[in-house]
N, C-alpha and C positions, 0 to 999 in steps of 0.2 A: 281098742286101738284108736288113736286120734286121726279123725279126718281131716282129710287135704284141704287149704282154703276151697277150693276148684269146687270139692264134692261138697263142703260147708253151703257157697253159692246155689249150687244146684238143687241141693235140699232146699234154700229157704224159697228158691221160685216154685219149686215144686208145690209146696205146701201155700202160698199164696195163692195159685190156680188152681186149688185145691177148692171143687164143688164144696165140701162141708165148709170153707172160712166165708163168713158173711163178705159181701162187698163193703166198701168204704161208702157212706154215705157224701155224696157232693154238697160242699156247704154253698148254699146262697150266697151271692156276692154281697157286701153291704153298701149304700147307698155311696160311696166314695167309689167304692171298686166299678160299680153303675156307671157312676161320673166319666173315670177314664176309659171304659169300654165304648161306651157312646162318643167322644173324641177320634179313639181310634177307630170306628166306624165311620165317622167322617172323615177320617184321612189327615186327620191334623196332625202336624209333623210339627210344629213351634208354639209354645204357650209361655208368656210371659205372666209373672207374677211377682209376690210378696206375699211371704208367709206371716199366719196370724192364729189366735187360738179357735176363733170360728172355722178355722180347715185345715187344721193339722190331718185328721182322718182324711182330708183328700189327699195332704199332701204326704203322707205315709204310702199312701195309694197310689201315687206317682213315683215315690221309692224303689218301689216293685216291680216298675214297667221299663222298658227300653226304648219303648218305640218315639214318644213324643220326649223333643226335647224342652226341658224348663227353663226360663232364663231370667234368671235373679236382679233384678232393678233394683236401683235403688229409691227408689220412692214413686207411689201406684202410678200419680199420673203418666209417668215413664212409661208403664208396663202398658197401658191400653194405647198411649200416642205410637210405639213401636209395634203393636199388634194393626194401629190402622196405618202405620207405613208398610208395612207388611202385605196386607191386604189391597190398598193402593197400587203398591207394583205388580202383584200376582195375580190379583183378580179375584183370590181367593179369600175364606172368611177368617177374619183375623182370632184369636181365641186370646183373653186375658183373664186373671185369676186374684182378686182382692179376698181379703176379710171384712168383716163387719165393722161397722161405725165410719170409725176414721180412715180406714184402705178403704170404704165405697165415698166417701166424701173427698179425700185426695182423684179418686178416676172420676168426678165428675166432669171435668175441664176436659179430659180424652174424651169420653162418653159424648158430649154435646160437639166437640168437634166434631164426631165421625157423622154425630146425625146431622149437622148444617151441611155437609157435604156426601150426604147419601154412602157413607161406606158401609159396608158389609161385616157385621162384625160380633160375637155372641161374646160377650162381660158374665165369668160366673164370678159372686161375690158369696162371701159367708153371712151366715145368720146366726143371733143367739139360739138355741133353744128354742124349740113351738112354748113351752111351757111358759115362755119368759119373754115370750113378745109384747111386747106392750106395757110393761112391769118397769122400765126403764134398767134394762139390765146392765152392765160391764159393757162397754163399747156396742151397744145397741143403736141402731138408725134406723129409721121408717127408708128402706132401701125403694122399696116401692115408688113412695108417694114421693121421695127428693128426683129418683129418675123420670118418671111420669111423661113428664113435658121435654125429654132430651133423647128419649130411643122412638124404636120406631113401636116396639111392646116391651113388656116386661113380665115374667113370673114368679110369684111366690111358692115353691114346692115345699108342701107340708105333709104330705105320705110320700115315700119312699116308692110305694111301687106305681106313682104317676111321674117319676125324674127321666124316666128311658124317653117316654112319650113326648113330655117335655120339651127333653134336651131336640128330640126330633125335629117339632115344633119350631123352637128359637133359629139351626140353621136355615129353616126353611123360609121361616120369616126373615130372617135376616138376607137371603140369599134373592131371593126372589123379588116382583114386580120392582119400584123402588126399591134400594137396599138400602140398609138403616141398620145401627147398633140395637140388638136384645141382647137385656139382662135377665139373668136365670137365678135369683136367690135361693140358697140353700141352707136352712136353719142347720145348724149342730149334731142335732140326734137324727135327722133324716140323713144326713153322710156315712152315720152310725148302723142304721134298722137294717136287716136284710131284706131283698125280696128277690123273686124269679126276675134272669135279666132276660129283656126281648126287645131287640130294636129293631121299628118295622122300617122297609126297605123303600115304601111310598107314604106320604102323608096327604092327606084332603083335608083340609077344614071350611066346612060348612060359611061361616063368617069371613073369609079369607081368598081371594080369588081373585088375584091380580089380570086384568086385560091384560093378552098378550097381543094378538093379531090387531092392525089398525084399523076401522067400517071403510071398506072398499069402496066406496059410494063418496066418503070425504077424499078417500087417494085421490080417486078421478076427478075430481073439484081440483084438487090442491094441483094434477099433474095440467088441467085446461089452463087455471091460474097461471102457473110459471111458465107454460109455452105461452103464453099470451105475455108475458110481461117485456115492459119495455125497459126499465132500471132494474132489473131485480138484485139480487142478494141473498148468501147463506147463512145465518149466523147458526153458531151449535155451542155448545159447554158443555160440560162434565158428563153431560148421561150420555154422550157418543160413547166416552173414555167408556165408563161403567157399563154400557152395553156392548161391547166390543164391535162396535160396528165403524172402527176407521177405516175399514175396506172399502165398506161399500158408499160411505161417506165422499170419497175419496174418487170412488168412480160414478158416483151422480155428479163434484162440481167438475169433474171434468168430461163427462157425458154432455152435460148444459150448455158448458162453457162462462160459467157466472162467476163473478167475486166471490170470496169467501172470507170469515173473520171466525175467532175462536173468543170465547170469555178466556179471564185467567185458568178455571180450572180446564179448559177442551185444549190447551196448547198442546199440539204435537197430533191431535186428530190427523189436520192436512199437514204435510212436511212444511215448515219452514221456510223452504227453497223452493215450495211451488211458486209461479209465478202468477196462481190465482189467489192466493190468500197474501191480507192486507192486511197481517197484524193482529197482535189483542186491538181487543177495542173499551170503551169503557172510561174510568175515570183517569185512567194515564195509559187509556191506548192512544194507537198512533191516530194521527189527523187526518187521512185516508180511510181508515178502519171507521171511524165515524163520524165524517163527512158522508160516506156513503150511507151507513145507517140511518141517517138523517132528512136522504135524498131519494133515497131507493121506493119502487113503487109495489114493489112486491118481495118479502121480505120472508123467506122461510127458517124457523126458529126450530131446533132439532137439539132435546136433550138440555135448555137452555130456559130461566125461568124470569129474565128481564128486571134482574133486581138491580138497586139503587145505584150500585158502582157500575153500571152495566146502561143503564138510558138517562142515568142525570133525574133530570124533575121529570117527573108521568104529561105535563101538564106541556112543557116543548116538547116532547117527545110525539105528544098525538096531535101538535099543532100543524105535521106536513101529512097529508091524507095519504095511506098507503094501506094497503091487504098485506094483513098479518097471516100464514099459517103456520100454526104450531102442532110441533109432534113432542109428547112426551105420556112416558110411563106414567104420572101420577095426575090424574087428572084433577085434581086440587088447585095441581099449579098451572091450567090454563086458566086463561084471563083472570088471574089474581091482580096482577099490576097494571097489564094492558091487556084491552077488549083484544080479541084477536076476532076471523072473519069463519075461517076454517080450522076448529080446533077438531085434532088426530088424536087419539088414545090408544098408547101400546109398546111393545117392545119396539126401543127405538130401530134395532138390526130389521128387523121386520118388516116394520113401518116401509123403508129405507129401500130395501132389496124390492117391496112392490112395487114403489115408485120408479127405480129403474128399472124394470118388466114394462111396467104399463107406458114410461116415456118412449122406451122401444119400441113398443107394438104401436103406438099412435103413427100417422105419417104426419103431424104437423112437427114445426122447431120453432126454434126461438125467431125475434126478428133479425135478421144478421144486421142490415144498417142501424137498429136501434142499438143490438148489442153494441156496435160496434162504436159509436158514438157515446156511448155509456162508459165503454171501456177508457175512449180519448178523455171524459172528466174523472175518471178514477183513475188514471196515469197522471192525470196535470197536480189532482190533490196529494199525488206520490211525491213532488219532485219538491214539494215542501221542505222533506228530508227533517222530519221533528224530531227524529232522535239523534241528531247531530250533536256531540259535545266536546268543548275546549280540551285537549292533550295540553300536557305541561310536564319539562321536562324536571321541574322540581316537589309539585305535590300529585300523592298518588290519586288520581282519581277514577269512583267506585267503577263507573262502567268500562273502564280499560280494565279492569282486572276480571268482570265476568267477560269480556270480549276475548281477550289473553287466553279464560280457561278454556271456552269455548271452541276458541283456534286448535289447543293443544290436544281437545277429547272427544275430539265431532268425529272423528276416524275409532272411536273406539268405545266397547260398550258400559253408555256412562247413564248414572241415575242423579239426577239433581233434588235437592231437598232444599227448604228454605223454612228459615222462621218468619216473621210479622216484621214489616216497616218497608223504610228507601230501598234495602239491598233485595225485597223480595221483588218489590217491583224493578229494582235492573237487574236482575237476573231473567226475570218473564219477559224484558223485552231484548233484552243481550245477549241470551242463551241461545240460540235459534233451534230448537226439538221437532228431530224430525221424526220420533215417533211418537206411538203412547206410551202413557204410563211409564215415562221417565223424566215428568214433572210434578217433584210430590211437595204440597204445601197444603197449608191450611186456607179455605178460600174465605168460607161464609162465616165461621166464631171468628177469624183472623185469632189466632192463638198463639203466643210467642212462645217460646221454648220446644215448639215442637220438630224443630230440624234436626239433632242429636238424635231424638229416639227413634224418629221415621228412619234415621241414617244405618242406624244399628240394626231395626225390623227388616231394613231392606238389603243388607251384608249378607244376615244369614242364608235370605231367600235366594240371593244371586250371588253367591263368593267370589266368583272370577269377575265381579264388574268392577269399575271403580263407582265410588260411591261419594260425592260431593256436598256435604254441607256448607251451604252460602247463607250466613249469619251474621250478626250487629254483636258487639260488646254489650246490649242489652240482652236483648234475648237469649244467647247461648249462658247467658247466667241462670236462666231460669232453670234449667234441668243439667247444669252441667256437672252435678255429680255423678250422671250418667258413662262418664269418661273412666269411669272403676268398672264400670260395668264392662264397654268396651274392651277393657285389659282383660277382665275376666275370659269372657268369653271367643276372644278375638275375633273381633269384629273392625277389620283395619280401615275404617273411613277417616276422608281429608275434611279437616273443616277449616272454612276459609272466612274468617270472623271479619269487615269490612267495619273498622274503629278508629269512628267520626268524634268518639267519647260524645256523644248525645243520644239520647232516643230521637232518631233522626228525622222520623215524620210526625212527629209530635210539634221538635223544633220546627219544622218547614210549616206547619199551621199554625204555628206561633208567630213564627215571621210575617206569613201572608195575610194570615185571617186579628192577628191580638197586639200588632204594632211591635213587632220583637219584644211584646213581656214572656224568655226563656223560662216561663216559672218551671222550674224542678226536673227540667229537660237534660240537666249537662251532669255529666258524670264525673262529680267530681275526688270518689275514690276507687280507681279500678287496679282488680290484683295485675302481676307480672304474668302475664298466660301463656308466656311460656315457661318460666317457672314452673308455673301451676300443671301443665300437661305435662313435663317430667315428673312431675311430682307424683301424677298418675301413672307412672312408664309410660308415658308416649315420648314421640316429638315433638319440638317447640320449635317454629321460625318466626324470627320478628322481619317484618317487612317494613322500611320506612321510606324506600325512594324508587320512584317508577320504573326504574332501570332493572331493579333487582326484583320486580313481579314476576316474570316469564319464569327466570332461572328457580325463582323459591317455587312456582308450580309445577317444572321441571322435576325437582327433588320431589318434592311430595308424592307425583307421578311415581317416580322411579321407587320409593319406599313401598313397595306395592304390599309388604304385611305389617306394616305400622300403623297404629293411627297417627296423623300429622294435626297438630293445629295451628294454621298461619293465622297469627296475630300482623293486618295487613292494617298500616294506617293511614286514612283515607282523609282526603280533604274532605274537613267541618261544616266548609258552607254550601254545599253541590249540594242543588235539591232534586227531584224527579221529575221530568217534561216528559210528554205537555200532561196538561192536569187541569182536570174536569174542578172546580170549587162547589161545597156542597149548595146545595138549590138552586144552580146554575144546568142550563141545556146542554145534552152530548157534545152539539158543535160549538159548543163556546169555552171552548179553549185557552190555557194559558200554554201557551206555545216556549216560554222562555221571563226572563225577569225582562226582557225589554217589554212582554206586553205587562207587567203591574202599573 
């Protein structure tokens, strides 16, 4: 008699829990399936890439999974600049995926961005074959030796069952003391080998052991200093951001009661609208922000490394006597440029949180008539008003349009990106951020093209934000086949292209520093871009008179699952004030073309 499915079922579980059937042996993961275990072990939820024949076996192994999602660029450098946009807004460690040869040669440009600007970020790239290293194989590159000098480490895994350990290794490195890109190469047949997976849940490395805590002994130097000072001053950059220490940043200067200044990358540390901080500062900061730099007798540097766009010449710089201290994670970077008096080593949160303990508990304070008087000449160097610029009701000019954006997105949760040149610097002084980690650019490579990708890294991360690309007709060429990708994926950010038709700070040292010879500065074939964005399914606005700015950001706004890209066109000759000239002193300023 034929049996029921029911009783078919039953019999065949029967007989599988059947003591006499051998169990099924568990195969070994192979060195791909490794790969993505260890991702998911760290919690990585986005990996950008481009697929190639060194990692197909990974990417098979990403086939299989659900949990991370993959997202298809279209050419590497994209994938690792939107992995450290990524990373920049979250905090977290960006992960990006090349192949061999020519995909680790294209992510070089991403790769050395993220390490001039300390981001956090682990690059796995493909390898030929162990057997074929060095043989000059099929899309073969000494992946090693080209990144060397642009991460912060890098590794070659050539056994299979050192890749868990490894991968361990790279976020840890990557994550910790400074943060910095590591690369993880993986030749071919190690993606292939099997081995037992085990990923341990703490890592030590004997060679490796970032300061955390700052020597208590230098606090208390640094905490007598600044109560004893009579000018003092805060400056801070990037490693406030990276350490997350805006809090407490935030309740030292106004514990003290001191000025404060931010480099380009620390904008949005202090809000904006405090009414102790005075601006970037630097080679088109404001004229306050470094008049007092300049002036100040005690000068605390937190997170911030005193480079070129930041003090002018080393040599005015140390011509007004003042006590330097500096606190930062990587002790490399004190006194590399300038002696400082009391150099702090540590986590910048740290550092930061003990000095407001220890100013506590002291009974001394500041001098208040010194303060006070301090304050009347950094009010007076306020009323300068340097970033004052001509409105015209007939050409559009660039800083009424980041002012415009600014007006319409300050009430709402908005993330700013920017590529290289004019429009980056009016947007860092036009934008007013009044938090962190919602000013993402490239500081130290200055790297064009990287607004698009960061635009997109950072949609996925925060879907409900708006997300603004503030861009040149130069630069958004550089990656803007990224705008496929966009569609793909939907990733609905505005990009607001500010086209002067020049590489515009190229022209402006052209004009200043080469007698206006514009050698090869003027663009003189640029596509229809809006065209060109429907071309990709987005939107296209062309903006060409001041009147019609507000409403085209309006719309954009309002488009809230489009991408938008405002082709705005900006008067040609508007250059950027005030402006430091190179091997010229912070305070010596170009205030406007009346001082040339």
């Amino acid at each position: 008699m034929d049996m029921s499915a029911a009783e078919v079922k039953r019999a065949a579980s029967a007989q599988a829990s059947s003591p006499s059937t051998p169990p099924t042996p568990s195969r070994e993961p192979n060195g791909s399936e490794i790969l993505i275990r260890c991702l998911q072990a760290e919690g990585v939820k986005y990996l950008w890439g481009y697929p190639g024949g060194a990692v197909l076996y990974i990417y098979d192994a990403l086939y299989k999974q659900e949990s991370i999602q993959h997202v298809l660029v279209r050419h590497e450098q994209a994938a690792v600049h939107a992995a450290d946009g990524y990373a920049r807004a979250t905090g977290d460690v960006g992960v990006a995926l090349v192949t061999s040869g020519p995909g680790v040669t294209n992510a070089v440009t991403g790769i050395a961005t993220a390490y001039m600007d300390s981001i956090p970020m682990v690059i796995i790239t493909g390898q030929v074959p162990t057997p074929a290293i060095g043989l000059d194989a099929f899309q073969e590159c000494d992946t090693v030796g080209i990144t060397r000098p642009i991460v912060k480490h890098n590794f070659l895994v050539k056994d299979v069952r050192d890749l868990a350990l490894t991968m361990k290794k790279a976020f840890h490195i990557a994550r910790t003391g400074r943060p910095g890109p590591v690369v993880v190469d993986i030749p071919k047949d190690v993606s292939l080998k099997t081995a037992a997976f085990h990923y341990p849940e703490r890592i030590e490395m004997r060679s490796y052991n970032p300061v955390k805590k700052g020597h208590g002994g230098q606090i208390r130097k640094a905490v007598q200093l600044l109560l004893a000072a009579r000018r003092p001053y805060i400056y801070t950059g990037g490693g406030v951001i990276l350490g997350e220490a805006s809090a407490e940043l935030r309740e030292l200067v106004h514990l003290l009661g001191f000025p404060c200044t931010h480099t380009l990358m620390g904008l949005g540390a202090v809000a904006a609208s405090d009414p102790q901080f005075l601006g970037m500062l630097g080679m088109h900061g404001t004229f306050e922000a470094n008049m007092t730099m300049q002036h100040c007798d005690v000068l605390l540097a937190v997170g911030a490394r005193f480079d070129d766009r930041v003090i002018g010449n080393p040599k005015h710089f140390a011509s007004v006597e003042r006590k330097i201290i500096h606190v930062d994670i990587d002790p490399s970077s004190i006194s590399k440029r300038v002696k400082v008096d009391i150099p702090i080593v540590g986590d910048v949160k740290d550092v930061l949180q003990e000095l407001i303990t220890q100013v506590r508990e002291v009974q001394a304070r500041p001098d208040k008539p010194a303060l006070q008087a301090w304050w009347a000449q950094v009010n007076d160097w306020r009323k300068r008003d340097c970033l004052a610029f001509k409105r015209s009701a007939d050409v559009i000019k660039p800083q009424q349009v980041v002012d415009t954006l600014w007006r319409l997105t300050k009430d709402r949760d908005t993330y700013i990106t920017s590529d290289v040149g004019q429009h980056q610097m009016w947007a860092a002084q036009f934008y007013r951020f009044e938090e962190p980690r919602r000013w993402i650019n490239s500081g130290g490579l200055g790297t064009m093209g990287v607004g698009l990708p960061y635009a997109m890294g950072i949609k996925l991360a925060r879907p409900d934000a708006d997300v603004f690309c503030i861009t040149g007709e130069g630069s958004i060429q550089m990656c803007i086949q990224e705008l496929s990708t966009c569609q793909q994926y939907k990733t609905p950010v505005k990009i607001v292209s500010l086209n002067n038709r020049y590489l515009g700070m190229v022209r402006q040292w052209q004009e200043l520093d080469y007698e206006g010879r514009y050698s090869h500065s003027y663009m003189d074939a640029l596509p229809d871009f809006v065209r060109l964005a429907e071309a990709y399914g987005h939107v296209g606005l062309l903006v060409e008179k001041p009147s019609d700015v507000e409403p085209a950001l309006r719309e954009a706004i309002r488009l809230k699952d489009r991408t938008v890209f405002l082709d705005i066109r900006t008067d040609p000759t508007e250059n950027v004030w005030p402006m430091v000239k190179a091997g010229q002193g912070i305070s010596e300023m170009l205030l406007g073309s009346e001082d040339l």
